[in-house]
N, C-alpha and C positions, 0 to 999 in steps of 0.2 A: 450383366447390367450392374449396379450398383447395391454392393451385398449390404451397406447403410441402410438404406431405404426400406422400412419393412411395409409401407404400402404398394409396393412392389412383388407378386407373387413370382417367386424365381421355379413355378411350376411350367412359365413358359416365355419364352425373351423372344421367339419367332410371332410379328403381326396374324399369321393364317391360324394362331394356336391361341388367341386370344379368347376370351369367356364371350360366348354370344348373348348382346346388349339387350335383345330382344324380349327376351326370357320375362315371365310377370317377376320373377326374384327382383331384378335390374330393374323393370322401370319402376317399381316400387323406390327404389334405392334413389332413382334420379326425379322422382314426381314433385314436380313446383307448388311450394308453396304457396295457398291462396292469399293474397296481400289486398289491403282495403276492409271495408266494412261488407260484416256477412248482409246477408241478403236480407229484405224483409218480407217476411212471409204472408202478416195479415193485412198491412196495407201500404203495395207496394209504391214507391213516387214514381211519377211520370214524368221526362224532361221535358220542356213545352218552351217555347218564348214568347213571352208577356208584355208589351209593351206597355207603360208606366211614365204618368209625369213624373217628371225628375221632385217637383216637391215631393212626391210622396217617398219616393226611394229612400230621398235623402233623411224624409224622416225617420223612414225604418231603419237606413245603418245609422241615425245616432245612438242608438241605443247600444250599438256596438255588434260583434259578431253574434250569427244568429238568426240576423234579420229575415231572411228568407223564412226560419221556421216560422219564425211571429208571424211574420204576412201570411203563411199558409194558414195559421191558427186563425187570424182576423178572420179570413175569406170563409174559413169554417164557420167560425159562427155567425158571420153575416148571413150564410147559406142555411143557418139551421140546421149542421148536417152534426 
């Protein structure tokens, strides 16, 4: 194989002598990083669809990104909760 390459272990150049993938060593070595926001743990959101007169949306994205939190906050306190 290509004696350059040192990520290449020239311990074995036949595919049947290859390191077995399986091993916890390996999938440690290959385990996908978690991507996005961690979880929330004490209060978790639910996805739901809402329907909403359009004045009201539009009042909440004026304010700009966000809007969706603010409205959950409103709904909080309208709720008293």
């Amino acid at each position: 194989m290509n004696g350059n390459n040192p990520s290449i272990d020239p311990a074995w150049s036949d595919p049947d002598d290859a390191p077995d993938l399986s091993t916890p060593e390996w999938q440690a070595k290959f385990a996908k990083a978690r991507r996005g926001r961690p979880p929330v743990k004490d209060r978790p959101k639910v996805a739901t669809n809402l329907r909403l007169d359009a004045d009201v949306v539009e009042r909440l994205r004026r304010d700009g990104p966000g809007w969706q939190t603010r409205a959950n906050d409103l709904l909080r306190n309208a709720l008293g909760l």
